[in-house]
Residue frames as qw, qx, qy, qz and C-alpha x, y, z in Angstrom:
[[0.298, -0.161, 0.890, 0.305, 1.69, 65.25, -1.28],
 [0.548, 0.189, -0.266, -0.770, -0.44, 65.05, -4.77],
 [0.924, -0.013, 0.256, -0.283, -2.07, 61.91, -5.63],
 [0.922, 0.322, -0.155, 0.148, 0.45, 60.55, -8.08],
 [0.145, 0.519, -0.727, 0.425, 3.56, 60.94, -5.32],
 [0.780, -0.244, 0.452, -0.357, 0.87, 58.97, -2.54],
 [0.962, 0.192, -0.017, -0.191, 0.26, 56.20, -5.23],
 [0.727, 0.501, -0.400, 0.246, 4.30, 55.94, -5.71],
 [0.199, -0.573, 0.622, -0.496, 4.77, 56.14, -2.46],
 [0.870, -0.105, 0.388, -0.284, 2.35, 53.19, -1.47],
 [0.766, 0.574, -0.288, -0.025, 3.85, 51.37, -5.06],
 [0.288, 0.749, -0.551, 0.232, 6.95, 51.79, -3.17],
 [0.421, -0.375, 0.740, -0.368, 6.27, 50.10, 0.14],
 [0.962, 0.186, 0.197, -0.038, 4.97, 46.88, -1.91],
 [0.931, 0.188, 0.048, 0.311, 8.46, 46.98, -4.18],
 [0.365, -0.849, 0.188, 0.332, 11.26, 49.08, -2.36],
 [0.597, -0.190, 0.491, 0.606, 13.26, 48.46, -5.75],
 [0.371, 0.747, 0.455, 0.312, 10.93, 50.57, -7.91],
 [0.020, -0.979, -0.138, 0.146, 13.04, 53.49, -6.57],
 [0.163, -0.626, 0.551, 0.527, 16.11, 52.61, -8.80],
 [0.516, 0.135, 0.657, 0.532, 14.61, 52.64, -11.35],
 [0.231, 0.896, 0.088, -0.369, 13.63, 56.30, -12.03],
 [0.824, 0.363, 0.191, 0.390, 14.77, 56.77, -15.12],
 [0.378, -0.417, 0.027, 0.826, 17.81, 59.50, -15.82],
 [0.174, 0.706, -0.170, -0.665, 17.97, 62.71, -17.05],
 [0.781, 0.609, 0.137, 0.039, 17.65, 62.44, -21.28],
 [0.342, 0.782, -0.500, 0.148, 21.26, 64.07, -21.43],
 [0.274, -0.558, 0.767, -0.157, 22.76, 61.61, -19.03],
 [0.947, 0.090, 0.076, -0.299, 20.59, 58.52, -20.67],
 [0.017, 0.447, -0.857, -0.258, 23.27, 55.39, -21.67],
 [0.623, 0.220, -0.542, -0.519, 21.80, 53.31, -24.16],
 [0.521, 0.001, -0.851, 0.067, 22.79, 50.01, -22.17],
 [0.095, 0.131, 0.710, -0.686, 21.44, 51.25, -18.73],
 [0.460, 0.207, -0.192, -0.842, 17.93, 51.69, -20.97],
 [0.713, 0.073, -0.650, -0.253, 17.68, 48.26, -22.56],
 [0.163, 0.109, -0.879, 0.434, 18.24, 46.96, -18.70],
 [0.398, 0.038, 0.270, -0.876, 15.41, 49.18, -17.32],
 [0.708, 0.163, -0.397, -0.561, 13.29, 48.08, -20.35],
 [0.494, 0.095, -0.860, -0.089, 13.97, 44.42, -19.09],
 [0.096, -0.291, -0.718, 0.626, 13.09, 44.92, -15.33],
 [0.445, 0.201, 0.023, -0.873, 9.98, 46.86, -16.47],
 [0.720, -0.110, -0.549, -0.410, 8.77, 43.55, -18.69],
 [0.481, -0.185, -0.837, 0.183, 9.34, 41.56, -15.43],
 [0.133, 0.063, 0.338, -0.929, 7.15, 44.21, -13.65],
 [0.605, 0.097, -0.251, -0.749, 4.51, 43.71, -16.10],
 [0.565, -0.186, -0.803, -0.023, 4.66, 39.43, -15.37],
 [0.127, -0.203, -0.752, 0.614, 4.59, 40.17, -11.78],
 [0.376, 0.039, 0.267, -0.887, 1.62, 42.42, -12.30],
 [0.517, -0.003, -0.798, -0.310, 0.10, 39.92, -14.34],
 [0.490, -0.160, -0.844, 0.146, -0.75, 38.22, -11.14],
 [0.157, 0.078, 0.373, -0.911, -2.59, 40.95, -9.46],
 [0.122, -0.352, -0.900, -0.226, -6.05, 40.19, -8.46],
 [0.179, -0.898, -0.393, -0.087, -7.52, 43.51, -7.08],
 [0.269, 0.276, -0.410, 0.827, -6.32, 46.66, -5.37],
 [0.448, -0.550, -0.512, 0.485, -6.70, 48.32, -1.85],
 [0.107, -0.964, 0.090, 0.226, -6.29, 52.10, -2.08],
 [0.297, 0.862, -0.391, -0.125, -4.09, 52.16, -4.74],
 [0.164, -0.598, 0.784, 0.020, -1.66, 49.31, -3.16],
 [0.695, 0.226, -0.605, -0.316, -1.14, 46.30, -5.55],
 [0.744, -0.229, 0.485, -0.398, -2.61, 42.94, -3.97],
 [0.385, 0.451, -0.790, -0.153, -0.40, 39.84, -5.30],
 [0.875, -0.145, 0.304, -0.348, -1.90, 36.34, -5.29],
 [0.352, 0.430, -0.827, -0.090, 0.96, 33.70, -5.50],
 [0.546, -0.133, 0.762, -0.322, -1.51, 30.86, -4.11],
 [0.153, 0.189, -0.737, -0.630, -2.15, 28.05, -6.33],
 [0.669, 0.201, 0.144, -0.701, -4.94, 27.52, -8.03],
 [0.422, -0.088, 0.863, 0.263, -5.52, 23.83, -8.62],
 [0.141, 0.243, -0.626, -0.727, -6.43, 22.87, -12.26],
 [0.690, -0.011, -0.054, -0.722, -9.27, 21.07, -13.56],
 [0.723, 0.203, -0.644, -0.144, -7.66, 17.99, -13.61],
 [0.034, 0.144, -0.691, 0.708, -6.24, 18.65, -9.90],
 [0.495, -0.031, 0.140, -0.857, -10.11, 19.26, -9.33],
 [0.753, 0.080, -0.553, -0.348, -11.38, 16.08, -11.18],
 [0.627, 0.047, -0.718, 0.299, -8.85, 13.56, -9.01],
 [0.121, -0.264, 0.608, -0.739, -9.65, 14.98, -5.94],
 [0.690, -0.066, 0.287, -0.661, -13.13, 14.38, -6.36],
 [0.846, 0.141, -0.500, -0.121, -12.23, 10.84, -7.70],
 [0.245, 0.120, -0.787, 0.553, -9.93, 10.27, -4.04],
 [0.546, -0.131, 0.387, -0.731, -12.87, 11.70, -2.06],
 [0.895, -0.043, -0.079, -0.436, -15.23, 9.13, -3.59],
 [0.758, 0.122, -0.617, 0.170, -12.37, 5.98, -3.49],
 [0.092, 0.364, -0.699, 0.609, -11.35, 7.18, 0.39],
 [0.490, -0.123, 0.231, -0.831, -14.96, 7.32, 1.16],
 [0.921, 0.068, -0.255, -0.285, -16.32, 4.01, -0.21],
 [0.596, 0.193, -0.754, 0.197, -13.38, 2.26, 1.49],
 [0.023, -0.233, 0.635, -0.736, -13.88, 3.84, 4.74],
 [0.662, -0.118, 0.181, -0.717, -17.44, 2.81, 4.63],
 [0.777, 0.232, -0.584, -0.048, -16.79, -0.83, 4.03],
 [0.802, -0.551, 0.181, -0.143, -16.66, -3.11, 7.32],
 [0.201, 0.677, -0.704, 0.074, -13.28, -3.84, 8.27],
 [0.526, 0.246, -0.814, 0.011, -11.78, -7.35, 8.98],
 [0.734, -0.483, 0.253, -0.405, -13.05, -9.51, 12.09],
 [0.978, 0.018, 0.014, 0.208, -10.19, -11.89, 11.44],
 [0.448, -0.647, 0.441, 0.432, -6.71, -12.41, 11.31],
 [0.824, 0.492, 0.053, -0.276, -6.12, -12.41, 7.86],
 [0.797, -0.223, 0.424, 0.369, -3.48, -15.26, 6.50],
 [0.433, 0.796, 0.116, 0.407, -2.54, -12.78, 3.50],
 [0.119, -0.919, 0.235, -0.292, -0.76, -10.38, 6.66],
 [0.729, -0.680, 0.078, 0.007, 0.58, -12.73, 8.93],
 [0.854, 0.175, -0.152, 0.466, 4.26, -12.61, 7.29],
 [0.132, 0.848, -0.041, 0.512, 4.12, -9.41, 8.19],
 [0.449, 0.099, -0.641, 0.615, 7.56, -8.80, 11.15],
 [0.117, -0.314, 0.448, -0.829, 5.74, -6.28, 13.56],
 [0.188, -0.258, -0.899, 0.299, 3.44, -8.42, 15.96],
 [0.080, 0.447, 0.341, -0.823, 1.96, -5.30, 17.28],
 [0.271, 0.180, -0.362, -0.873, 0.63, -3.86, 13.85],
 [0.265, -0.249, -0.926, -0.107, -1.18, -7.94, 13.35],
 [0.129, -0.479, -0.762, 0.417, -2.86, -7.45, 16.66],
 [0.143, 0.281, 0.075, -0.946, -3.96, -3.85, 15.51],
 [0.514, -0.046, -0.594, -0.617, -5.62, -5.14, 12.34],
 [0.297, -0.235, -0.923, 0.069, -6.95, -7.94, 14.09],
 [0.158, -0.416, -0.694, 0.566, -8.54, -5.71, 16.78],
 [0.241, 0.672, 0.432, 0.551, -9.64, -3.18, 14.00],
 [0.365, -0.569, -0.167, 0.718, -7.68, -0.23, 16.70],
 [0.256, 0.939, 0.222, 0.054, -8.52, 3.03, 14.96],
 [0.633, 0.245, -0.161, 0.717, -5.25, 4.64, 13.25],
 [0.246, -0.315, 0.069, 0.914, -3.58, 7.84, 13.57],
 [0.480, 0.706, 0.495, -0.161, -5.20, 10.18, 12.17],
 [0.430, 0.820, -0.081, -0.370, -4.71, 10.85, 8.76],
 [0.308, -0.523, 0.784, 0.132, -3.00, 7.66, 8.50],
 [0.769, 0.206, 0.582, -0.167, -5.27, 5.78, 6.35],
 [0.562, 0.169, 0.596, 0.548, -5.03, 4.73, 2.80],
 [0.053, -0.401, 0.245, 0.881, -4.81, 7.53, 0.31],
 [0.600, 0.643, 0.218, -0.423, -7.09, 7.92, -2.74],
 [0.331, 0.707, -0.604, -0.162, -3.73, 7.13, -4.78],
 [0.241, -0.387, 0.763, -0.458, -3.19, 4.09, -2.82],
 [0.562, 0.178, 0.705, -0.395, -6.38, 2.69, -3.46],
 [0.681, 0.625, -0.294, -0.244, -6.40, 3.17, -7.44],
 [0.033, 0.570, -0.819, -0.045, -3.04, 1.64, -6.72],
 [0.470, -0.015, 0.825, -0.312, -5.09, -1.67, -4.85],
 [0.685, 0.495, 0.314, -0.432, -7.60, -1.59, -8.06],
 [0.735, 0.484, -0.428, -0.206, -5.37, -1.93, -10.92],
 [0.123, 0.381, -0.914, -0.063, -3.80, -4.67, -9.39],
 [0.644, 0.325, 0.651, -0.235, -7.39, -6.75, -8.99],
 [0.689, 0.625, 0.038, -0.365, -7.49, -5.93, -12.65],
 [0.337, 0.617, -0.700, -0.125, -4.41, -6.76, -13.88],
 [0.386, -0.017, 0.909, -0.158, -4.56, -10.25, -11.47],
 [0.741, 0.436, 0.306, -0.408, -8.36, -10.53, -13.58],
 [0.597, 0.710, -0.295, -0.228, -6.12, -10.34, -16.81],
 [0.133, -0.305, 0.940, -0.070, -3.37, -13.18, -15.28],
 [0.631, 0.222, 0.714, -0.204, -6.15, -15.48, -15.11],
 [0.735, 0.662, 0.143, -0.013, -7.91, -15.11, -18.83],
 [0.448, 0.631, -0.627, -0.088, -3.83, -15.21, -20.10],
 [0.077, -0.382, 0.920, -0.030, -3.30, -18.42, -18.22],
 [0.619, 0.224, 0.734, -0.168, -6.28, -20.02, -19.38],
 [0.761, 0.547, 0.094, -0.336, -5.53, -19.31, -22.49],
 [0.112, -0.731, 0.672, 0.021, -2.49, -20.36, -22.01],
 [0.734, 0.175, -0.561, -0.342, -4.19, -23.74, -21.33],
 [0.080, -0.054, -0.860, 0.501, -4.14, -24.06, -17.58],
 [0.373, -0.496, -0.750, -0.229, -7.02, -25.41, -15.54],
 [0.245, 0.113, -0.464, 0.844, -7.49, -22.48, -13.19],
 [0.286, -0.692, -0.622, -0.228, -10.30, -22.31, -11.06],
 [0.191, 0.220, -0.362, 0.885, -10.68, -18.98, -8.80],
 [0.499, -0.217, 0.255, -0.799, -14.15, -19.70, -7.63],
 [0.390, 0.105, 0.912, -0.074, -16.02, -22.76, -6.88],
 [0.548, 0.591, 0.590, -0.056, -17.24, -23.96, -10.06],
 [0.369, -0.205, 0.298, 0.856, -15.86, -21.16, -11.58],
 [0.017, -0.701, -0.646, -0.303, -18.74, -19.58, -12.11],
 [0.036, -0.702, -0.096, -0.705, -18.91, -15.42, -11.42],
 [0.573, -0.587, -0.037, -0.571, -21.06, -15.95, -8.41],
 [0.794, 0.197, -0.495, 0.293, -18.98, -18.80, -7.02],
 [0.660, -0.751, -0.006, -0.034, -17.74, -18.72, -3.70],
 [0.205, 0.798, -0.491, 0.283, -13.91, -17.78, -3.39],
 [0.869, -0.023, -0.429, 0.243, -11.77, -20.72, -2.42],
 [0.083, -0.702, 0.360, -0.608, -10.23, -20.31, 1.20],
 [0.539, -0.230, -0.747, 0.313, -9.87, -21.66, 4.71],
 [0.312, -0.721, 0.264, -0.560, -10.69, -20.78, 8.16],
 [0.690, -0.015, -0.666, 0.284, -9.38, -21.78, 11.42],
 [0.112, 0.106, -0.369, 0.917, -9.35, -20.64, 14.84],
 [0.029, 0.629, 0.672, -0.390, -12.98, -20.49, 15.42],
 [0.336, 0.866, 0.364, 0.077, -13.45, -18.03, 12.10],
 [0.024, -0.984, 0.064, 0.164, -10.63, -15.66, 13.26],
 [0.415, -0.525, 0.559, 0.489, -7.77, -17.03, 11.49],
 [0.734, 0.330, 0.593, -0.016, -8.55, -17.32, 7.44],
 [0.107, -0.318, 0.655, 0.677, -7.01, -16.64, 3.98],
 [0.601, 0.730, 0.199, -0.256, -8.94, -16.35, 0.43],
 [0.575, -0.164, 0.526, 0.605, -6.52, -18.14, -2.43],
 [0.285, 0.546, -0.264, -0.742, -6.40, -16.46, -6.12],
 [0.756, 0.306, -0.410, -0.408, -6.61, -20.11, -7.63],
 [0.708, -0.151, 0.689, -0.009, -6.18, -23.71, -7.56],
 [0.383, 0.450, -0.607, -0.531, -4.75, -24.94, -10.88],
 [0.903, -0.021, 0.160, -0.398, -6.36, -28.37, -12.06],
 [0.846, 0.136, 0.446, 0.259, -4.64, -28.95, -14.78],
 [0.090, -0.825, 0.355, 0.431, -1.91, -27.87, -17.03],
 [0.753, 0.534, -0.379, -0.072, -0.32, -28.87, -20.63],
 [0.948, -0.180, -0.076, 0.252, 1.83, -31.76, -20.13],
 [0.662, 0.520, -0.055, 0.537, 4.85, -29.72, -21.55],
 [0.359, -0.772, 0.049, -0.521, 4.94, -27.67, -18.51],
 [0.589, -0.090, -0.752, 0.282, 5.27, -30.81, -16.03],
 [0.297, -0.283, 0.352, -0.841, 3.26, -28.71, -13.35],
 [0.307, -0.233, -0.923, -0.005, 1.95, -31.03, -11.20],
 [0.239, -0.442, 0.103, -0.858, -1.33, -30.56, -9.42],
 [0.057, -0.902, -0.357, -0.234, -3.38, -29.63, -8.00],
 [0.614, 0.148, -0.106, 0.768, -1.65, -26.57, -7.21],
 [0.144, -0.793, -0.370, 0.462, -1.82, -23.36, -5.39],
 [0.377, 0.622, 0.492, 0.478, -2.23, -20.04, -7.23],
 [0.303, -0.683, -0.200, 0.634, -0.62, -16.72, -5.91],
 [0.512, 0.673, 0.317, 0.429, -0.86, -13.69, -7.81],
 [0.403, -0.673, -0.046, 0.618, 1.02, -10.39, -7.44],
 [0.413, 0.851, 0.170, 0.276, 1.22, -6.87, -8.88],
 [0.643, -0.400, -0.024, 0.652, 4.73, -5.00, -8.42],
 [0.347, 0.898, -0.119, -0.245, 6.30, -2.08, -9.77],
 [0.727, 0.528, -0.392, 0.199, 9.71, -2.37, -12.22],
 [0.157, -0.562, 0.714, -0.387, 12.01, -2.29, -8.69],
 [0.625, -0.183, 0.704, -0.283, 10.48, -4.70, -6.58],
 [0.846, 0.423, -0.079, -0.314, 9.63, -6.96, -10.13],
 [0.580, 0.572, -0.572, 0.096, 13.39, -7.00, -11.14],
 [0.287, -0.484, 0.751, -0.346, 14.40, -7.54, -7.26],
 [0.835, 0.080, 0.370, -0.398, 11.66, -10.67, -7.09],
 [0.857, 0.446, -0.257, -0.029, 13.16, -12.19, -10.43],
 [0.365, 0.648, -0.589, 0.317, 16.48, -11.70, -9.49],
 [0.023, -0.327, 0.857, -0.399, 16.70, -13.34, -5.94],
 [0.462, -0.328, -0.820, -0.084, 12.98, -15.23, -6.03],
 [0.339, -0.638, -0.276, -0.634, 10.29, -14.47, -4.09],
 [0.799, -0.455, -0.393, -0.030, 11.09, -16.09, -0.76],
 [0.666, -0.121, -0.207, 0.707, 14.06, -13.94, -0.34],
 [0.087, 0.253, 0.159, 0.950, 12.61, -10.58, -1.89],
 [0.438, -0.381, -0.064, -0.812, 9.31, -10.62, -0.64],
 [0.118, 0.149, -0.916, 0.354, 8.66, -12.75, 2.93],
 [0.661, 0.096, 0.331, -0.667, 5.35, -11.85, 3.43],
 [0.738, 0.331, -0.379, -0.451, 4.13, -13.59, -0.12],
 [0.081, 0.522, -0.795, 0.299, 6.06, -16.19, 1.12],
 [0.034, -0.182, 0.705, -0.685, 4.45, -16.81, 3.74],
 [0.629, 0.218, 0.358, -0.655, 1.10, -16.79, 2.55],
 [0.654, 0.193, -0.691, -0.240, 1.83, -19.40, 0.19],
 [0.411, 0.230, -0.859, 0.201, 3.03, -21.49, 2.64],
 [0.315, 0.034, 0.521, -0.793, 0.22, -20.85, 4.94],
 [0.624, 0.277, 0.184, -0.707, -2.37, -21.84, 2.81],
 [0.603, 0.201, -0.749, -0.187, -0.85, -24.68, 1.26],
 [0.029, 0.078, -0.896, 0.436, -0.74, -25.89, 4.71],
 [0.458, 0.194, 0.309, -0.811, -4.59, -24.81, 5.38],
 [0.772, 0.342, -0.244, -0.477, -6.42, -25.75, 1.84],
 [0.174, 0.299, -0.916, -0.202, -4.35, -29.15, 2.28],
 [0.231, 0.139, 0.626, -0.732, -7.58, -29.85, 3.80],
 [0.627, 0.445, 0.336, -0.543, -10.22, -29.40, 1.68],
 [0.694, 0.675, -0.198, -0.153, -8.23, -29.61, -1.61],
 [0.905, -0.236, 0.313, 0.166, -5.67, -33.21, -0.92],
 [0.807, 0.104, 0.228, 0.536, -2.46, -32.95, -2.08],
 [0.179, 0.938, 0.176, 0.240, -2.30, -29.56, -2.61],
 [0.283, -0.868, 0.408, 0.008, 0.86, -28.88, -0.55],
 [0.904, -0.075, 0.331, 0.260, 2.31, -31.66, -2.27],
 [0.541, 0.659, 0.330, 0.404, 2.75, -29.87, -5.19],
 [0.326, -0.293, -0.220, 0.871, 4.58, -26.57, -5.58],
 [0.157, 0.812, 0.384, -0.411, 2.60, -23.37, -5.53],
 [0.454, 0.378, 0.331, 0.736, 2.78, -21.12, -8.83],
 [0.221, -0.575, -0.137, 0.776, 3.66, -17.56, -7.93],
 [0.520, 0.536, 0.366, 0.556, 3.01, -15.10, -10.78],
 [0.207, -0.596, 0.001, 0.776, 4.42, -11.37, -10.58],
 [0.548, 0.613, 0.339, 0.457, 3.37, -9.24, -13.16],
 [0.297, -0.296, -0.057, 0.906, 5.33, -5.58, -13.59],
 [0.113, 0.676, 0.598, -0.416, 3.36, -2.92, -13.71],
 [0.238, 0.805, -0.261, -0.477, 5.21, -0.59, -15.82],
 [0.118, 0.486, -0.678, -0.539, 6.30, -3.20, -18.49],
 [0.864, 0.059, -0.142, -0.479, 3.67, -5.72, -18.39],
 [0.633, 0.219, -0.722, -0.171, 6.03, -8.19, -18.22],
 [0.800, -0.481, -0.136, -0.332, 5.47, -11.74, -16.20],
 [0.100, 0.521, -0.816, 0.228, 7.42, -13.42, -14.14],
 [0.880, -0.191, -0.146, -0.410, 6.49, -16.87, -13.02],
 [0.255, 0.550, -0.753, 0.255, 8.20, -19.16, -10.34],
 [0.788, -0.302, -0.526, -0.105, 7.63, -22.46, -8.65],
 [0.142, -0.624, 0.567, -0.519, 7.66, -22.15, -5.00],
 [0.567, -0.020, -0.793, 0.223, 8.07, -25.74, -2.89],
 [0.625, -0.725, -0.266, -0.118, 5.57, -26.35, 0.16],
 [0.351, 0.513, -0.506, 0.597, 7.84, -25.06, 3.13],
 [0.726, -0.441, -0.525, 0.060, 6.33, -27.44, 6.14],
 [0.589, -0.270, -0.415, 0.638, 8.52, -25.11, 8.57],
 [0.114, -0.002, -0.033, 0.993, 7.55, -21.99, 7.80],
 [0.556, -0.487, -0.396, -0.545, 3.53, -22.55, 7.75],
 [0.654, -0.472, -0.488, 0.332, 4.32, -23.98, 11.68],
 [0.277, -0.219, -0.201, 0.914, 6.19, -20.72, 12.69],
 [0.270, -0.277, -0.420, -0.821, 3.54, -18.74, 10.39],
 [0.592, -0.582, -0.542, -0.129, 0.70, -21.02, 12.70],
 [0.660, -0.320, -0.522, 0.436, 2.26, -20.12, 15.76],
 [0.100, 0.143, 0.124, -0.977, 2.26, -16.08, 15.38],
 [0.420, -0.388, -0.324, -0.754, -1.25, -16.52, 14.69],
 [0.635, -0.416, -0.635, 0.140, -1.75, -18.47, 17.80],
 [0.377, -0.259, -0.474, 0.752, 0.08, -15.98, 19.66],
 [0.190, -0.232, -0.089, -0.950, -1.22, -12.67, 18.35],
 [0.396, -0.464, -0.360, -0.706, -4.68, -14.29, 18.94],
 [0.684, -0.093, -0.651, 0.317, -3.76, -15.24, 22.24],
 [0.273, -0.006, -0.174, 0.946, -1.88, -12.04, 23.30],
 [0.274, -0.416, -0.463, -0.733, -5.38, -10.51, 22.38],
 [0.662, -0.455, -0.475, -0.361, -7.62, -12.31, 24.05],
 [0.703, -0.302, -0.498, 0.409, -5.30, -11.73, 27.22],
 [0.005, -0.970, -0.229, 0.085, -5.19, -8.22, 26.95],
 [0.679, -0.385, 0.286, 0.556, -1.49, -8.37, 26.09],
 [0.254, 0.872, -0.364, -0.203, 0.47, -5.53, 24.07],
 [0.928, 0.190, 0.061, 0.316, 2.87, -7.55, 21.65],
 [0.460, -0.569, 0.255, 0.632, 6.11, -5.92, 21.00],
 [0.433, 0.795, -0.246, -0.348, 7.14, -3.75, 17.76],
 [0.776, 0.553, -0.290, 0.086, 9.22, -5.76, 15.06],
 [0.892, -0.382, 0.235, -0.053, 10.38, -8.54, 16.03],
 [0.331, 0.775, -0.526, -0.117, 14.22, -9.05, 15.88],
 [0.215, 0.328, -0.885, 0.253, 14.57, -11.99, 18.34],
 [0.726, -0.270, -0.630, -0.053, 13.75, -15.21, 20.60],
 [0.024, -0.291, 0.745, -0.601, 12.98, -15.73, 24.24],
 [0.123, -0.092, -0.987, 0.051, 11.65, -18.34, 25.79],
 [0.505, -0.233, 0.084, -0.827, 8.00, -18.51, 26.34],
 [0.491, 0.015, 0.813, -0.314, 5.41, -21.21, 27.49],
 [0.054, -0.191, -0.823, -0.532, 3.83, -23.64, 24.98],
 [0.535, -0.015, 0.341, -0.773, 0.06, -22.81, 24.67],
 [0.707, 0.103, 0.449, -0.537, -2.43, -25.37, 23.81],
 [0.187, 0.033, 0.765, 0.616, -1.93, -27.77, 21.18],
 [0.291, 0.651, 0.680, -0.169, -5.79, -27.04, 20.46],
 [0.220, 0.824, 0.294, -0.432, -5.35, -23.72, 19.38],
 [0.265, 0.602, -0.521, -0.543, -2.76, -24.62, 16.43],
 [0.894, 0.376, -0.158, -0.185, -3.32, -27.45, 13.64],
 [0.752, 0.504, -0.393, 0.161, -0.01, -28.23, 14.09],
 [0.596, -0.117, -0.561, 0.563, 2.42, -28.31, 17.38],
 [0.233, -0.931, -0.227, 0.166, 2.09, -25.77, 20.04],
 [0.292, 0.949, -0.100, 0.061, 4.15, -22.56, 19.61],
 [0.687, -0.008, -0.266, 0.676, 7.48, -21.82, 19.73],
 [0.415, -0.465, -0.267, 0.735, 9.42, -19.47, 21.69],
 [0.159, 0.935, 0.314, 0.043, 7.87, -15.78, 20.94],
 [0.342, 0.510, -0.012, 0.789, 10.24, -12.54, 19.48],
 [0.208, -0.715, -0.224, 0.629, 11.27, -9.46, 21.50],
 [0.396, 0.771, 0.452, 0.213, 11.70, -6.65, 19.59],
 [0.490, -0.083, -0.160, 0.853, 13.84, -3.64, 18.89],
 [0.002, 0.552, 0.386, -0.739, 12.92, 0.06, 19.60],
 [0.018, -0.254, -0.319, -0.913, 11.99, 1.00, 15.93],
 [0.408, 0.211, 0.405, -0.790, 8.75, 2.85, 16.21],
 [0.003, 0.131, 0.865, 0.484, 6.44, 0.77, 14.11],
 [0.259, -0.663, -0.608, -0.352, 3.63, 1.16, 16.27],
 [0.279, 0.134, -0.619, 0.722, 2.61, 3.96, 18.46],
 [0.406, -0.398, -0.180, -0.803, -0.30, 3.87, 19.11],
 [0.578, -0.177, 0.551, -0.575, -2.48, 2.94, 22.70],
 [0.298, -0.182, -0.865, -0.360, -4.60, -0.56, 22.37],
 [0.417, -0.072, 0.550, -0.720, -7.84, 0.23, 23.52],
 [0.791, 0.153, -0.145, -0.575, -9.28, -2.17, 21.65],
 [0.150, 0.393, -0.864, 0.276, -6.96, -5.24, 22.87],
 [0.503, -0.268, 0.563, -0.598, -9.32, -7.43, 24.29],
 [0.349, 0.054, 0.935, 0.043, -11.22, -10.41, 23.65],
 [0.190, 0.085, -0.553, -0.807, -13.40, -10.31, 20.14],
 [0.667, 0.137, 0.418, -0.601, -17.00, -11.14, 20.11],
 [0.073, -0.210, 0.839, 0.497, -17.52, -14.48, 18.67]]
């Protein structure tokens, strides 16, 4: 065998179709079986195109992708945003921002700061996601005060200001509000003082929120209104008199949505009472159940350990998997 039958031999065993296409005799040629060849020959040449070395003659195709510069850029912008969260002490509370949230179990995770799954944390996409909505919330504020509300989001309202909020529970139950409105053009009739909830959405969950209001579309948010009106009625009187001003802004059209929500005295008590239990359940070493669908009776605990009545009757739960992880961190929390 000479060298140029080896090399078309090896040729062959990479593309076992290059042996119909030897071309014919010149007296048997047909114009149209030519112009075919000629086509499967340019798509020979793309495929070589993409050769990145040989071996002894046999062609070495590289169909892995090669990420661009921009692919390259964002990565190293996720590394640094995954990396600076992960280095950032997590919660030692229960925070009143989660607690609408249905799965009991998931609370008691955060609460106990239980190490996820792995490779379950927050993306680098995720967390750009968490940043433009602090900006965009920055830009709610400087359009409703120029709007010609009295919105204060720190004490004094001064940069350096301390961030209006509550705690309860002995530290481990507490919430951080976006504002307290003072005051407001008459033409408005917004009475205050008022609470101040802000929210970024995309165009779905925006239109859904307009369309059926926020207490139907979005229960958590809900919830933490009504939590913290109940809480801040405390430091800042009357403040659950008054309804709370929600604002939604949509991300992809800018536009706002704005909607009085009415204290909801029954749902901050049920809201108190899963924080009583979770931090209960805790501090007993008790696994909660996964998303809660239902009631069954439980004992009342202390009135001490809620502002408001002792609990009601705790949720069972159905089998979804919400959580599956162990609790080895279940226990009682250094205080």
């Amino acid at each position: 065998m000479d060298a140029s039958t080896a090399v078309a031999f090896r040729q062959r065993a990479i593309f076992p179709w290059a042996v119909s296409i030897t071309p014919p005799p010149a007296e048997h040629a047909d114009p149209g079986l030519l112009v075919l060849m000629a086509a499967i020959a340019g798509v020979l040449l793309v495929v070589a195109a993409q050769v990145t070395g040989r071996a002894g003659g046999v062609l070495m195709l590289d169909f892995n992708h090669r990420p661009a510069f921009g692919e390259r850029l964002n990565a190293l912008v996720d590394s640094h945003l995954v990396a600076d969260n992960a280095a950032r002490s997590p919660r030692d509370y229960l925070g009143g921002s989660r607690i609408g949230v249905s799965c009991e179990r998931a609370l008691q995770f955060e609460f106990t700061a239980t190490p996820m799954d792995e490779n379950a944390g927050f993306s680098g996409r995720t967390l750009r996601i968490f940043a433009m909505g602090h900006a965009l919330e920055d830009l709610a504020i400087a359009w409703l005060r120029g709007a010609g509300l009295d919105l204060f989001t720190r004490k004094g309202n001064r940069p350096d200001g301390e961030q209006f909020g509550f705690s309860a529970a002995g530290g481990r139950l507490r919430g951080h509000v976006d504002g307290i409105i003072a005051g407001a053009p008459a033409a408005l009739g917004l009475r205050v003082p008022a609470l101040w909830e802000c929210k970024t959405m995309n165009a779905k969950n925006w239109r859904e929120t307009v369309s059926k209001g926020v207490v139907l579309s979005k229960p958590v948010y809900a919830a933490q209104i009504a939590l913290y009106q109940a809480y801040m009625e405390a430091s800042v009187p009357g403040i659950s008199t008054a309804p709370a001003l929600f604002t939604a802004i949509n991300k992809d059209t800018a536009e706002l949505h704005h909607e009085l929500v009415p204290f909801d005295a029954d749902l901050a008590q049920r809201m108190s009472d899963k924080a009583v239990r979770i931090l209960s359940a805790t501090d007993a070493g008790e696994l909660l159940p996964r998303f809660c669908t239902a009631s069954i009776p439980r004992p009342a605990l202390s009135p001490r350990r809620s502002p408001f009545r002792p609990p009601s009757p705790r949720s069972t739960c159905c089998a979804s998997p919400c959580c599956r992880r162990p609790l080895p961190s279940c226990r009682p929390r250094a205080r």
